[in-house]
C-alpha positions in Angstrom: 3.7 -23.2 8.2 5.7 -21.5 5.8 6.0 -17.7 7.2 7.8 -14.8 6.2 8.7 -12.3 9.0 9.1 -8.1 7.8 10.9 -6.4 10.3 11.4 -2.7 10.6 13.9 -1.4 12.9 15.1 -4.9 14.1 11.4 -5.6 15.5 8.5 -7.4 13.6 5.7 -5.7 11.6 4.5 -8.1 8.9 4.4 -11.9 8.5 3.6 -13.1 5.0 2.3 -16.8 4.3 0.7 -18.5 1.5 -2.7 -17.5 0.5 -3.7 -20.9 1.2 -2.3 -21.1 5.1 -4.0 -17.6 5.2 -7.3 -18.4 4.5 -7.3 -21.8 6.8 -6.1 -19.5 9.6 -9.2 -17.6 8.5 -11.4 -20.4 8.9 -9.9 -22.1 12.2 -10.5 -18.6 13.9 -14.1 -18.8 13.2 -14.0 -16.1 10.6 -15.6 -16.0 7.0 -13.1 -17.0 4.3 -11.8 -13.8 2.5 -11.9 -14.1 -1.5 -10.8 -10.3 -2.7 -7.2 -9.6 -1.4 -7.0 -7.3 1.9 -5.3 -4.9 0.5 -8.4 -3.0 -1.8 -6.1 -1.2 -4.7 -5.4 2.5 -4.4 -8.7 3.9 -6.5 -8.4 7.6 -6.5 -5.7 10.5 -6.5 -8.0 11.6 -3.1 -6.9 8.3 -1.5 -3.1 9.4 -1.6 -3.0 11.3 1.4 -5.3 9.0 3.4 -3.1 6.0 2.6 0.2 7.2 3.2 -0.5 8.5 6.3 -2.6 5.3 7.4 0.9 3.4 6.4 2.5 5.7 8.8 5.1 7.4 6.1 6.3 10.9 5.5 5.8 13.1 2.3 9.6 12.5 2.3 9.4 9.2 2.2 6.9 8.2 -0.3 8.1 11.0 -2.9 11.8 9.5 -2.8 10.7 5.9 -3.3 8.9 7.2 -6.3 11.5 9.5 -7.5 10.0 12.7 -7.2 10.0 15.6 -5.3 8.0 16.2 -1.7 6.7 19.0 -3.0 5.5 17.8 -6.4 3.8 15.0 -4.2 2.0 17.4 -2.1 0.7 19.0 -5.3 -0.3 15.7 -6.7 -2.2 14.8 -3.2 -3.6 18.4 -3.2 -5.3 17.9 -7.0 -3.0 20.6 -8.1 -0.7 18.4 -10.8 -2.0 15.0 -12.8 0.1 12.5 -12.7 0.9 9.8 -15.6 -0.4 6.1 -15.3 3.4 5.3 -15.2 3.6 7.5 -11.7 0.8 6.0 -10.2 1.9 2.9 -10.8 5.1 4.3 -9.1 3.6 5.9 -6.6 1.2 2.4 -5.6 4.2 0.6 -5.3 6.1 3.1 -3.0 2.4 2.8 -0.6 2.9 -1.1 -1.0 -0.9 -0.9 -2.4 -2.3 -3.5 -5.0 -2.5 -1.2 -8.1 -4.0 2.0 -8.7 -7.5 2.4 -11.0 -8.5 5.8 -13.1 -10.8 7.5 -11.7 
């Protein structure tokens, strides 16, 4: 099996395989083969929030990955400020999310 391991902090968070070896792990556990990534693609400037915490990063973190300031993200996450398609392209990348779709 050809596996990638992440690690954070020295220990192991992710393990990335083919798509292939993936979905025959899928099937040998008993469980109905997947056809839509797992990942669902950030959809909505309301989803921000929800995501980067769920992924367990700061306000810090996310708004340096993307270049910006924490508290231009906060405004962005609070509906105060639009952002371009360029930053939420940005901004799905920092949150390691599939893409991001206008709402």
């Amino acid at each position: 099996m050809n596996v990638q391991v992440i690690t954070r902090d020295g220990k192991p968070e992710y393990a990335v395989l083919p798509w292939e070896q993936y979905q025959q792990l899928l099937k040998d556990a008993g469980q109905a083969q997947q056809t839509a990534l797992a990942q669902p693609p950030l959809a909505s400037l309301r989803a921000l929030k929800a995501l980067r915490e769920q992924a367990g990063l700061s306000l810090e973190e996310v708004a340096r990955e993307a270049g910006i300031s924490p508290h231009y993200l906060q405004m962005i996450e609070s509906g105060e400020r639009e952002v371009s398609d360029v930053l939420k392209r940005t901004l799905a990348r920092a949150l390691q999310v599939s893409g991001w779709l206008d709402e």
